[in-house]
LOKOLVO-641249 format. One record per atom (N, C-alpha, C): residue number from 1; atom name; x, y, z. Coordinates in steps of 0.02 Angstrom, whole numbers. Layout:
! LOKOLVO-641249
<rec><k>NUM</k><a>CA</a><xx>X</xx><yy>Y</yy><zz>Z</zz></rec>
...
***
This chain:
! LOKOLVO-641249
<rec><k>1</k><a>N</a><xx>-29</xx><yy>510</yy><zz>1381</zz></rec>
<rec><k>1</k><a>CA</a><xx>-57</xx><yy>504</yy><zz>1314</zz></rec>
<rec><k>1</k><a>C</a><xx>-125</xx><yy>470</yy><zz>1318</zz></rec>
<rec><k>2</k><a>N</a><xx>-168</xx><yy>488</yy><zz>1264</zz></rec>
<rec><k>2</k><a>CA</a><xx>-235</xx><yy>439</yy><zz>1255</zz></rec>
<rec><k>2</k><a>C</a><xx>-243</xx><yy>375</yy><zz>1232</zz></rec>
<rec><k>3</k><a>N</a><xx>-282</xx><yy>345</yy><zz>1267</zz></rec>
<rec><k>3</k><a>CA</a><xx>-256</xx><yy>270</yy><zz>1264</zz></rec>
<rec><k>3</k><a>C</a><xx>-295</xx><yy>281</yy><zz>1156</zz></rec>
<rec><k>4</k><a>N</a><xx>-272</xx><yy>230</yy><zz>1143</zz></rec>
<rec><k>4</k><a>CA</a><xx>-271</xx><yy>199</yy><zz>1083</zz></rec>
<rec><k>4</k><a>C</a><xx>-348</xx><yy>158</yy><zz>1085</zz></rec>
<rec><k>5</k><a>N</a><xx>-389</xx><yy>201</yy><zz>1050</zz></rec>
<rec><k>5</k><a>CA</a><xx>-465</xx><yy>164</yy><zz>1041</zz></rec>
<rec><k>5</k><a>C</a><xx>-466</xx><yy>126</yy><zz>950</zz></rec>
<rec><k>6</k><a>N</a><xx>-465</xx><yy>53</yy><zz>986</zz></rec>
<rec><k>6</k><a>CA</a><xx>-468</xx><yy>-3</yy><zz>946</zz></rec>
<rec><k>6</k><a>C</a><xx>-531</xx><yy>-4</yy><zz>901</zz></rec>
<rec><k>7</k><a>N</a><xx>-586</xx><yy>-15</yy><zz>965</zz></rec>
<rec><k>7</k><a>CA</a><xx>-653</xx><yy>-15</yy><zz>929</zz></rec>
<rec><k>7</k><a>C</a><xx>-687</xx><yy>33</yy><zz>888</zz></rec>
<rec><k>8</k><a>N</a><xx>-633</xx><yy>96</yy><zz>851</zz></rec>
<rec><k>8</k><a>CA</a><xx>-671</xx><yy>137</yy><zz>825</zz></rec>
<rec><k>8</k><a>C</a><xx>-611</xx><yy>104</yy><zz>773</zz></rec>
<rec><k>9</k><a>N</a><xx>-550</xx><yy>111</yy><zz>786</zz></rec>
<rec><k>9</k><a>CA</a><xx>-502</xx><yy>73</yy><zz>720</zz></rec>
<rec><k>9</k><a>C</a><xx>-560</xx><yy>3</yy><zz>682</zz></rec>
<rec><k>10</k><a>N</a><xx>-567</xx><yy>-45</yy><zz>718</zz></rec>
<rec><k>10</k><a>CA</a><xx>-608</xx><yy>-74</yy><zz>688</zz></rec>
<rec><k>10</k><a>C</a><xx>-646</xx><yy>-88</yy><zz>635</zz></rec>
<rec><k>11</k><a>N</a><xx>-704</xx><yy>-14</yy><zz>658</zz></rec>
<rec><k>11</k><a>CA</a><xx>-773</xx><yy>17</yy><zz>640</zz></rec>
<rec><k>11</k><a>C</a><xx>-751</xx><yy>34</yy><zz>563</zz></rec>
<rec><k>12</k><a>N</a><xx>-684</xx><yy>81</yy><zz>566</zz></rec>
<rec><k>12</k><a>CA</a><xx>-681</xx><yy>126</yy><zz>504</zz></rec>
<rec><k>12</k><a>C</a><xx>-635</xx><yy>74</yy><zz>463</zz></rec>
<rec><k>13</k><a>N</a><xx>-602</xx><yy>-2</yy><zz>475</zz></rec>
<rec><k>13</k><a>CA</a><xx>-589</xx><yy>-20</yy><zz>435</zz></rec>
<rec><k>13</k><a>C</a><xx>-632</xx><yy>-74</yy><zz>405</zz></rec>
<rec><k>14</k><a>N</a><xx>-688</xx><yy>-108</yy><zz>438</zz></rec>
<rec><k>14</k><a>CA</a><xx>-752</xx><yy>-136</yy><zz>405</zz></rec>
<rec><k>14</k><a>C</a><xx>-774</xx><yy>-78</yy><zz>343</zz></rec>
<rec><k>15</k><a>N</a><xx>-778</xx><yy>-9</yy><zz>366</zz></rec>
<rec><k>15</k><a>CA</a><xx>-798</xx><yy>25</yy><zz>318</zz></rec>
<rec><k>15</k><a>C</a><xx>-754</xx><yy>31</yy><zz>238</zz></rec>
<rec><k>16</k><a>N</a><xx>-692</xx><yy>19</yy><zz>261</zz></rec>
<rec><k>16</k><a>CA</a><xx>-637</xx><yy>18</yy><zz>214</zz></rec>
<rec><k>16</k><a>C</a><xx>-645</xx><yy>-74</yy><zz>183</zz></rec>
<rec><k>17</k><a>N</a><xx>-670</xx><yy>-104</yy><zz>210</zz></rec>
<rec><k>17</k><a>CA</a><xx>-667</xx><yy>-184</yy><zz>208</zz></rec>
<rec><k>17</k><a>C</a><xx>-725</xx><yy>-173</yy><zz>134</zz></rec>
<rec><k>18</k><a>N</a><xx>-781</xx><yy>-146</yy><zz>171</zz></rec>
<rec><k>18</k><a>CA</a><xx>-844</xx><yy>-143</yy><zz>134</zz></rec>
<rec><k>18</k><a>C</a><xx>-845</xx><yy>-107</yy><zz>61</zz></rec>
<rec><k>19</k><a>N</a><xx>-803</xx><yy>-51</yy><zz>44</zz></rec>
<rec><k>19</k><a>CA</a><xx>-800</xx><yy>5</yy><zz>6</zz></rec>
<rec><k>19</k><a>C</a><xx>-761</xx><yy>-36</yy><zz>-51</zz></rec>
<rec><k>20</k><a>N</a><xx>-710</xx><yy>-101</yy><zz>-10</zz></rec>
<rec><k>20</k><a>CA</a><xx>-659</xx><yy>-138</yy><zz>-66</zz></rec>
<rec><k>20</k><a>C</a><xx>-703</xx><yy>-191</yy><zz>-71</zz></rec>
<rec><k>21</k><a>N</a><xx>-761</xx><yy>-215</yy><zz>-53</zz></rec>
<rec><k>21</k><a>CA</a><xx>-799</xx><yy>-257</yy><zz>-73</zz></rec>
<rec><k>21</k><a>C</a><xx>-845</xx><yy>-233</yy><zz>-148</zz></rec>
<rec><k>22</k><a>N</a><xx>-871</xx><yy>-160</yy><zz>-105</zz></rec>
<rec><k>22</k><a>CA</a><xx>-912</xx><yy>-126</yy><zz>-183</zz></rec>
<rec><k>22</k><a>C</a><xx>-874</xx><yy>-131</yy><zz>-250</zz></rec>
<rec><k>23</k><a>N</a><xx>-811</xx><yy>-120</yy><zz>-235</zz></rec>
<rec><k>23</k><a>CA</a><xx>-759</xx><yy>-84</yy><zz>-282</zz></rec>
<rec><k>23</k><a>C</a><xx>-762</xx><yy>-185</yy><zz>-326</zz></rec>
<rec><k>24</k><a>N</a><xx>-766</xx><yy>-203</yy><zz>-283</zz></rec>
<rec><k>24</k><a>CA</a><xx>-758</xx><yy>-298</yy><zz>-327</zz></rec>
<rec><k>24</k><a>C</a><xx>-826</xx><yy>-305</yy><zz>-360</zz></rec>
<rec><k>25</k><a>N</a><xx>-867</xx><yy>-299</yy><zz>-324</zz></rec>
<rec><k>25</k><a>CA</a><xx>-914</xx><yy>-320</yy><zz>-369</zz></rec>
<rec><k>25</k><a>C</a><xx>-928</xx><yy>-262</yy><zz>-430</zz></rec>
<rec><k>26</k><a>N</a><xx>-893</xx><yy>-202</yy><zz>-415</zz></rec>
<rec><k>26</k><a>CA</a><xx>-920</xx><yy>-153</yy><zz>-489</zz></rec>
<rec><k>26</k><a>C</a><xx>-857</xx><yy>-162</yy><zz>-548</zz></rec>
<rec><k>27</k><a>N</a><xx>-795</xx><yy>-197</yy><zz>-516</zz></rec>
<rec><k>27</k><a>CA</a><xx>-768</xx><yy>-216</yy><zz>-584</zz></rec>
<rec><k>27</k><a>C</a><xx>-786</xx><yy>-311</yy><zz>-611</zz></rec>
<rec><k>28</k><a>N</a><xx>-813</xx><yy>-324</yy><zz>-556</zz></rec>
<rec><k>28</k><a>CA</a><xx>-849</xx><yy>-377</yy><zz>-606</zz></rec>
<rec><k>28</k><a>C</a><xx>-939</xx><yy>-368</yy><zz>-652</zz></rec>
<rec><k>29</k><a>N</a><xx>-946</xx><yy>-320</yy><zz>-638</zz></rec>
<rec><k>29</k><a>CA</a><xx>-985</xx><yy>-291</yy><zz>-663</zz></rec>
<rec><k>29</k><a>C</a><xx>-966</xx><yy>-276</yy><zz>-738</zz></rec>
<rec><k>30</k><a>N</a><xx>-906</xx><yy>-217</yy><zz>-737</zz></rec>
<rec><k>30</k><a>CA</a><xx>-865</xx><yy>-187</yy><zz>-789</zz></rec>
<rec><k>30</k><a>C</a><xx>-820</xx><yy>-247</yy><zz>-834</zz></rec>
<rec><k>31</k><a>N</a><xx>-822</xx><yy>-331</yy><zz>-807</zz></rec>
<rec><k>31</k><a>CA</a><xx>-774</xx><yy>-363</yy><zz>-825</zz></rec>
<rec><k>31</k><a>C</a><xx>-833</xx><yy>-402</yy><zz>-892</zz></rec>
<rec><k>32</k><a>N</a><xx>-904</xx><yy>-395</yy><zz>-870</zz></rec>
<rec><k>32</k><a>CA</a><xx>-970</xx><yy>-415</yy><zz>-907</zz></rec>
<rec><k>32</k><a>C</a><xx>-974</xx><yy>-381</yy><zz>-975</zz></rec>
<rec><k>33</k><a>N</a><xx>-928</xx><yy>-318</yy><zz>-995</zz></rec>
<rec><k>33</k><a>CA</a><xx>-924</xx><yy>-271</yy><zz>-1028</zz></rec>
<rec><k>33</k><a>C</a><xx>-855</xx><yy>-313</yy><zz>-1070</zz></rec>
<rec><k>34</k><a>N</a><xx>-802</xx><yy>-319</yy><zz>-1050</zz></rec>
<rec><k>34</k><a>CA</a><xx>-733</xx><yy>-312</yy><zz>-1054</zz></rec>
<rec><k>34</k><a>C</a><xx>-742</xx><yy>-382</yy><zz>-1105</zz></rec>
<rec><k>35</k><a>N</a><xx>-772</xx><yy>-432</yy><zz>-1055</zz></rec>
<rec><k>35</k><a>CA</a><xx>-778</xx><yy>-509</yy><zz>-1099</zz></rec>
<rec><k>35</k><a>C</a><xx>-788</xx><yy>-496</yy><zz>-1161</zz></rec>
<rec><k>36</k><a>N</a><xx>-880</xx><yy>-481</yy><zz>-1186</zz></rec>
<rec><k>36</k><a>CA</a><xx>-885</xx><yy>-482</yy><zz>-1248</zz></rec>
<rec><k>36</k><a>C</a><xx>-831</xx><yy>-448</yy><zz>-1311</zz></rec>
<rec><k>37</k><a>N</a><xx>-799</xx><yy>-387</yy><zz>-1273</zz></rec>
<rec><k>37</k><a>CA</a><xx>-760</xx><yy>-352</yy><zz>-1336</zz></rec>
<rec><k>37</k><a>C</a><xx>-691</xx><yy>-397</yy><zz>-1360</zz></rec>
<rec><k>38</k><a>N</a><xx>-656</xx><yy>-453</yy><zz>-1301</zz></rec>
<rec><k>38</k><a>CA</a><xx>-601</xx><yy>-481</yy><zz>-1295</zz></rec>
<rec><k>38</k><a>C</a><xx>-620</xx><yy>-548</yy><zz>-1342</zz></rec>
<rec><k>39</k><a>N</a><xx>-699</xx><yy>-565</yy><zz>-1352</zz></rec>
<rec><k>39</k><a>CA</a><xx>-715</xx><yy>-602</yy><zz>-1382</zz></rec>
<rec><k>39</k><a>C</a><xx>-719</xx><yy>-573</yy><zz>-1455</zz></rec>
<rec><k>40</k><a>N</a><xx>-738</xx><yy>-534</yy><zz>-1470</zz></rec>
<rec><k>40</k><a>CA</a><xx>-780</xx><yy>-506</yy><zz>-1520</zz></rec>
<rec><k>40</k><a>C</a><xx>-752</xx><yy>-438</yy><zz>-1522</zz></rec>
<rec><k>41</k><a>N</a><xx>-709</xx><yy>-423</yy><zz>-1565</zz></rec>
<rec><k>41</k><a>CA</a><xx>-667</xx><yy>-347</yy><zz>-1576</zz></rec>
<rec><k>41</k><a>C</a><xx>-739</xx><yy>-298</yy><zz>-1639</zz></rec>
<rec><k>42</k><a>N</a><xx>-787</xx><yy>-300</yy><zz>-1604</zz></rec>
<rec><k>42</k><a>CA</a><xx>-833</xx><yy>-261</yy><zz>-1652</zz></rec>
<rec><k>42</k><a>C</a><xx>-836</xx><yy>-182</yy><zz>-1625</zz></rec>
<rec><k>43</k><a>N</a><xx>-871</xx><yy>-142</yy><zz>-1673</zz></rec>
<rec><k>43</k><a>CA</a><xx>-885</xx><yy>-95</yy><zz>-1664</zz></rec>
<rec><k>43</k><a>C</a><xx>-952</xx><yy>-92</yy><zz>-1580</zz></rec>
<rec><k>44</k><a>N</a><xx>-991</xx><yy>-125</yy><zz>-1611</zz></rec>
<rec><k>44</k><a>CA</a><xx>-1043</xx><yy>-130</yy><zz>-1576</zz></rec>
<rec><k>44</k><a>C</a><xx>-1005</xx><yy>-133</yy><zz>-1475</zz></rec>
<rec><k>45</k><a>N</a><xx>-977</xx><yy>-208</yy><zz>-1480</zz></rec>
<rec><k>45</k><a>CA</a><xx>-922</xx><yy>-230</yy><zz>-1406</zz></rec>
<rec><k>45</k><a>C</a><xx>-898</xx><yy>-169</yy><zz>-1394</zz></rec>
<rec><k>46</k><a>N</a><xx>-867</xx><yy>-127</yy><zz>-1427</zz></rec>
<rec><k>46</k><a>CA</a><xx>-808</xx><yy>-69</yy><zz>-1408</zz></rec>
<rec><k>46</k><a>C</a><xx>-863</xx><yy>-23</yy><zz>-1389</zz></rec>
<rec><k>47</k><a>N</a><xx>-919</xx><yy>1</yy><zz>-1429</zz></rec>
<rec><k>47</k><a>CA</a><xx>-955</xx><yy>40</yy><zz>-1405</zz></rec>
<rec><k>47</k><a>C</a><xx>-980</xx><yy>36</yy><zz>-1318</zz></rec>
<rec><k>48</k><a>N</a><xx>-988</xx><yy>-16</yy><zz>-1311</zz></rec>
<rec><k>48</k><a>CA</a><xx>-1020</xx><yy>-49</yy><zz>-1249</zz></rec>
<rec><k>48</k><a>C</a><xx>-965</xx><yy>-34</yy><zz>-1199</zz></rec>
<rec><k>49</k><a>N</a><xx>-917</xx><yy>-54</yy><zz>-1206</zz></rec>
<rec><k>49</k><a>CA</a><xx>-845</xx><yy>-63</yy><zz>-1172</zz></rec>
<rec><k>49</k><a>C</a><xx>-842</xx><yy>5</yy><zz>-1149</zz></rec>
<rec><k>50</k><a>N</a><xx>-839</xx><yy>57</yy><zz>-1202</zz></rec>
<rec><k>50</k><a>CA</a><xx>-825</xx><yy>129</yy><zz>-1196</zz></rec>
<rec><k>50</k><a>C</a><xx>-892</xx><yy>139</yy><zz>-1144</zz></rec>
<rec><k>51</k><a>N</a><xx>-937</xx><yy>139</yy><zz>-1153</zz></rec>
<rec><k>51</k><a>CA</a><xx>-988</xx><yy>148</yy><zz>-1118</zz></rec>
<rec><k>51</k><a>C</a><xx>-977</xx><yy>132</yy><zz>-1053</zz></rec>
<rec><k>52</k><a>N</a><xx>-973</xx><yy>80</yy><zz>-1032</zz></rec>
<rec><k>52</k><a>CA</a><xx>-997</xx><yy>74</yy><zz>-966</zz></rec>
<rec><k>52</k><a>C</a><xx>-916</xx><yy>74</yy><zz>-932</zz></rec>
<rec><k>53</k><a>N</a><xx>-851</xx><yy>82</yy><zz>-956</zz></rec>
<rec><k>53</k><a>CA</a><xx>-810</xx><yy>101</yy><zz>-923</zz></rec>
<rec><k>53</k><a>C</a><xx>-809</xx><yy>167</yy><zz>-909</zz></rec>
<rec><k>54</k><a>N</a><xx>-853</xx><yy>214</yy><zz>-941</zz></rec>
<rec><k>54</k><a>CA</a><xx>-860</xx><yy>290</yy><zz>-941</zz></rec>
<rec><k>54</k><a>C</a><xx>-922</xx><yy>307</yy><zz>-868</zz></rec>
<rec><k>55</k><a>N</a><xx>-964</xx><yy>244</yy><zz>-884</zz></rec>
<rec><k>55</k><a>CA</a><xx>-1028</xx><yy>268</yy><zz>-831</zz></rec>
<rec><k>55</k><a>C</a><xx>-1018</xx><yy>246</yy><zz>-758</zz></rec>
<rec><k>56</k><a>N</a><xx>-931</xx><yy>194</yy><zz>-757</zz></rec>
<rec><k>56</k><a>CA</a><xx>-924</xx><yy>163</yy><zz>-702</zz></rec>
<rec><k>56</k><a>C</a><xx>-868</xx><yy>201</yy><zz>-674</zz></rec>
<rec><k>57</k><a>N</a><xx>-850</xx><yy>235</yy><zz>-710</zz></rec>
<rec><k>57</k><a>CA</a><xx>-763</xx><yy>271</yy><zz>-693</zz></rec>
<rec><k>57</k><a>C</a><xx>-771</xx><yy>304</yy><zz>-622</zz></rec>
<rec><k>58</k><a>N</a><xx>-810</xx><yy>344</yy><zz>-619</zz></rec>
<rec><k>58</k><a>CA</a><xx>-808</xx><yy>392</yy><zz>-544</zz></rec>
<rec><k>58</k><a>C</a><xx>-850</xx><yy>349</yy><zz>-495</zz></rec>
<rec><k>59</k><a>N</a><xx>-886</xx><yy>322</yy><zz>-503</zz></rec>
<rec><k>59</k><a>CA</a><xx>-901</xx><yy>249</yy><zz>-434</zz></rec>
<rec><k>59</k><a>C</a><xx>-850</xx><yy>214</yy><zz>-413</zz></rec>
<rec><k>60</k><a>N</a><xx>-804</xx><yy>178</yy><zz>-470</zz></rec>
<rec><k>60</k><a>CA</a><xx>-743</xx><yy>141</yy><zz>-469</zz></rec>
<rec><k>60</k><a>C</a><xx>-683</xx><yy>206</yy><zz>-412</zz></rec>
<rec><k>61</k><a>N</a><xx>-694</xx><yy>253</yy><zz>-451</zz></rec>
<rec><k>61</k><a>CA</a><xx>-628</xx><yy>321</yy><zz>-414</zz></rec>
<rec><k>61</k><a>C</a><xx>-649</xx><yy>324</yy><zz>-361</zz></rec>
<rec><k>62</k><a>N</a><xx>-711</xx><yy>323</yy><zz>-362</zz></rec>
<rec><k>62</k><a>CA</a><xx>-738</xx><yy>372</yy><zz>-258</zz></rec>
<rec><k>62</k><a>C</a><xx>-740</xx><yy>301</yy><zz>-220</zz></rec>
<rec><k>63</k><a>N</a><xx>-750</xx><yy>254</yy><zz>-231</zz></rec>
<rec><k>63</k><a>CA</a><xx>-743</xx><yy>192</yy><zz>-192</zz></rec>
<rec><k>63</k><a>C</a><xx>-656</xx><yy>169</yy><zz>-180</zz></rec>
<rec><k>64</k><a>N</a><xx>-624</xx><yy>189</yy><zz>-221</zz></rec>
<rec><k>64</k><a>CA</a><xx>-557</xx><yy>174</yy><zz>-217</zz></rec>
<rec><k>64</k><a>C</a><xx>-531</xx><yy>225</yy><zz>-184</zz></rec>
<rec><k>65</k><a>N</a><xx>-532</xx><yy>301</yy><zz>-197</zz></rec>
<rec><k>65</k><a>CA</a><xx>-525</xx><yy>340</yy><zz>-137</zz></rec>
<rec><k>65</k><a>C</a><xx>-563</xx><yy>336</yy><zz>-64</zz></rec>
<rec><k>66</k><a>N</a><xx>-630</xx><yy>325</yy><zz>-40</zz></rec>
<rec><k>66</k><a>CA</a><xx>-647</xx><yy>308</yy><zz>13</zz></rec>
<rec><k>66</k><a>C</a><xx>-603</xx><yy>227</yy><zz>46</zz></rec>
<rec><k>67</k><a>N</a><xx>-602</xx><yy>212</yy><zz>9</zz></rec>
<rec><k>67</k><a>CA</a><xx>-542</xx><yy>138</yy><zz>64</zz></rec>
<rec><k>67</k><a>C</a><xx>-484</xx><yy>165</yy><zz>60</zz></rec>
<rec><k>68</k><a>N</a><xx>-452</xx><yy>206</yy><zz>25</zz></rec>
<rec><k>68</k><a>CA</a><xx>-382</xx><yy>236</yy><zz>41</zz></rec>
<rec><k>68</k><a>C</a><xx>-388</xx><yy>285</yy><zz>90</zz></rec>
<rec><k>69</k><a>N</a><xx>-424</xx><yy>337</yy><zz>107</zz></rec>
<rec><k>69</k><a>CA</a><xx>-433</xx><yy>393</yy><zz>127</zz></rec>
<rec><k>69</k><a>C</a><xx>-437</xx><yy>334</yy><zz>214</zz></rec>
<rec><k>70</k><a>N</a><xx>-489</xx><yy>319</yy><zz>218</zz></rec>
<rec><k>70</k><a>CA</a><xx>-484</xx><yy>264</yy><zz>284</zz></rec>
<rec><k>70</k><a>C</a><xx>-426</xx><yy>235</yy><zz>309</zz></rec>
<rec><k>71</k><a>N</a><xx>-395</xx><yy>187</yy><zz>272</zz></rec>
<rec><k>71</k><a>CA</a><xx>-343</xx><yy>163</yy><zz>286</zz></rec>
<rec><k>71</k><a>C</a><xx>-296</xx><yy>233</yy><zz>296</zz></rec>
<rec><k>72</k><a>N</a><xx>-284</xx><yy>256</yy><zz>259</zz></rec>
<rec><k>72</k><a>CA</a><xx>-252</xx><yy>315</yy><zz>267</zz></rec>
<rec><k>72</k><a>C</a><xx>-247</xx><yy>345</yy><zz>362</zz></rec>
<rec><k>73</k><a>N</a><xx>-313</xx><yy>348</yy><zz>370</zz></rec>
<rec><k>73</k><a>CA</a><xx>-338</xx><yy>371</yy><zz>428</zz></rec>
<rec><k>73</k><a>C</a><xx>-318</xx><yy>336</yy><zz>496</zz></rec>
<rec><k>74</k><a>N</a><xx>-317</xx><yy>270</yy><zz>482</zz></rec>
<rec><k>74</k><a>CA</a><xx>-302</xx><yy>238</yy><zz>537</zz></rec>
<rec><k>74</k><a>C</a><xx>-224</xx><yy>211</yy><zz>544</zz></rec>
<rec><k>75</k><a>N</a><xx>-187</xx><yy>239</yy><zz>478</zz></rec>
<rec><k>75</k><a>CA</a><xx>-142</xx><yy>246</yy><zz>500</zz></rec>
<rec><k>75</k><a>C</a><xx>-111</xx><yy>260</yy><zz>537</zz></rec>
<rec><k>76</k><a>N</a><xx>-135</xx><yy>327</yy><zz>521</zz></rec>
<rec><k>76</k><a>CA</a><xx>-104</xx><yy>411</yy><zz>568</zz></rec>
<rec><k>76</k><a>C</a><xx>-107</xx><yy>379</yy><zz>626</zz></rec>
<rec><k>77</k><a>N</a><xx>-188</xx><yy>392</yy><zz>647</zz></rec>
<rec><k>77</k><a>CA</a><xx>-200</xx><yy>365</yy><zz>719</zz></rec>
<rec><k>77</k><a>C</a><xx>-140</xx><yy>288</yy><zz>744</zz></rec>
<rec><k>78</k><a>N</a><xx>-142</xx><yy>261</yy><zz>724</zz></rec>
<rec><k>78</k><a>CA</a><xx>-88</xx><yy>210</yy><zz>761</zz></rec>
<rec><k>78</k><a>C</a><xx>-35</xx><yy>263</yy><zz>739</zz></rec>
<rec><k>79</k><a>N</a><xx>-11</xx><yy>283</yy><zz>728</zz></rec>
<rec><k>79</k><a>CA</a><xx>65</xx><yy>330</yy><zz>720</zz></rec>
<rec><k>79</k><a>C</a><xx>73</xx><yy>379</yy><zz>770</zz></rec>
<rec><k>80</k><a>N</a><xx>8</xx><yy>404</yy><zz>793</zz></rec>
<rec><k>80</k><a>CA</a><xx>-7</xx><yy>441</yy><zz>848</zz></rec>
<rec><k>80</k><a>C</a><xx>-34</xx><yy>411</yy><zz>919</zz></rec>
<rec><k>81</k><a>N</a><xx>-15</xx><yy>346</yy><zz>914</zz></rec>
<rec><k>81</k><a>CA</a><xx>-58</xx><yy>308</yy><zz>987</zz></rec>
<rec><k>81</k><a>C</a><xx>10</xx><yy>293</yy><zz>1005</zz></rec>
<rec><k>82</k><a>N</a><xx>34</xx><yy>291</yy><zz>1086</zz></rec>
<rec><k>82</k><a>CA</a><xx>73</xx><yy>281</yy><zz>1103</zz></rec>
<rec><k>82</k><a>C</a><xx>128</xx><yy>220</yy><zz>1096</zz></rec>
<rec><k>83</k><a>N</a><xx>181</xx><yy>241</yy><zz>1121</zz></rec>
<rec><k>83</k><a>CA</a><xx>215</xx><yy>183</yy><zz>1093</zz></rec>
<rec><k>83</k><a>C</a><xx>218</xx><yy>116</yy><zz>1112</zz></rec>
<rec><k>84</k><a>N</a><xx>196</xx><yy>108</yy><zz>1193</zz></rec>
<rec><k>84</k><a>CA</a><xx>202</xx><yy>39</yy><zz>1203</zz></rec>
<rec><k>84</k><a>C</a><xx>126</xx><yy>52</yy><zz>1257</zz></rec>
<rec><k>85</k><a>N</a><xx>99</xx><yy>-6</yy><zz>1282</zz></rec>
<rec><k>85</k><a>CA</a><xx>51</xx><yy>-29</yy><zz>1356</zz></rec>
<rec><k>85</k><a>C</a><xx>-31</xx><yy>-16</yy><zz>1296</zz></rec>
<rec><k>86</k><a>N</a><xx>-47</xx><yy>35</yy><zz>1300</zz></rec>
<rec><k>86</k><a>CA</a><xx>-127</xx><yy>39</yy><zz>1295</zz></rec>
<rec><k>86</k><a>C</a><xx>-156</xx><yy>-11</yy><zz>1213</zz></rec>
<rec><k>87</k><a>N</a><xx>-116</xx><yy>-12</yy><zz>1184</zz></rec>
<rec><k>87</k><a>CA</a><xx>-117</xx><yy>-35</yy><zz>1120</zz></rec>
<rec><k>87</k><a>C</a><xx>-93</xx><yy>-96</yy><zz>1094</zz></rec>
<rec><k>88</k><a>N</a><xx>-54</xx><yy>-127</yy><zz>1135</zz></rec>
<rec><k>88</k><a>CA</a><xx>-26</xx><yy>-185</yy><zz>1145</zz></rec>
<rec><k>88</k><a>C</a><xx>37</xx><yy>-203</yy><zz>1096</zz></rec>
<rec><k>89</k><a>N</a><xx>68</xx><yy>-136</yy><zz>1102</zz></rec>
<rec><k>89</k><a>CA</a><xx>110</xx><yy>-142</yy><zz>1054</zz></rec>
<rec><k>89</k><a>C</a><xx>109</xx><yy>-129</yy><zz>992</zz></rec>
<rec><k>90</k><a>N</a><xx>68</xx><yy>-123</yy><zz>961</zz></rec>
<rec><k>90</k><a>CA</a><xx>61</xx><yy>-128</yy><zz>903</zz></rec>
<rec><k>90</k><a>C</a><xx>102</xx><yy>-80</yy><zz>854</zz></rec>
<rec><k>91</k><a>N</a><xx>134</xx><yy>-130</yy><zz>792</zz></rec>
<rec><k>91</k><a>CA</a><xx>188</xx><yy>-100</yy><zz>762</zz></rec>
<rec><k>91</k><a>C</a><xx>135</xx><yy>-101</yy><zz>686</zz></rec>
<rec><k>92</k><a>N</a><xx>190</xx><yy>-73</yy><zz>622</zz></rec>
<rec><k>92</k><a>CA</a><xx>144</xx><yy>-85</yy><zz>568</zz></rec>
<rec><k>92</k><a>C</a><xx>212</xx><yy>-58</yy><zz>531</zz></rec>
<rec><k>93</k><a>N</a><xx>196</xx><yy>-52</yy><zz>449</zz></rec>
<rec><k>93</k><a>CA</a><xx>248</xx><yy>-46</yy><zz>398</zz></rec>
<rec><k>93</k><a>C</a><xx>262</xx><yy>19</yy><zz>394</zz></rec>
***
């Protein structure tokens, strides 16, 4: 079997690390929205609210699918790396 390459597992979960970092700062972004209406039940707040949960929705989706799709990925791969020596064992859920 092929040994089990760590340093690319790594690589693609910094990328998954990073993608759940974007994903934080764009719902605190969206949470800048959320405040005023929770304060203030106006037309005006709700308009806003509606707004930018509409202009953030598919940034929020494709960042939440790119860290799943990864993780996803390096699943497999450990599911497919052998079972004991090159990998050091490594078990998972």
């Amino acid at each position: 079997m092929e040994k089990f390459d760590t340093s690319n597992c790594g690589y693609e979960l910094c990328k998954a690390s990073g993608c759940l970092n974007a994903l934080r700062d764009e719902l605190d972004t969206l949470y800048q929205a959320v405040s005023p209406f929770n304060e203030n039940h106006t037309q005006k707040s709700a308009f806003l609210l509606a707004y930018e949960s509409a202009r953030n929705w598919e940034t929020l989706n494709s960042l939440v699918t790119a860290a799943r799709d990864i993780v996803n990925e390096q699943i497999d791969e450990l599911d497919r790396a052998p079972e004991s020596g090159d990998h050091n064992d490594i078990k998972h859920a």
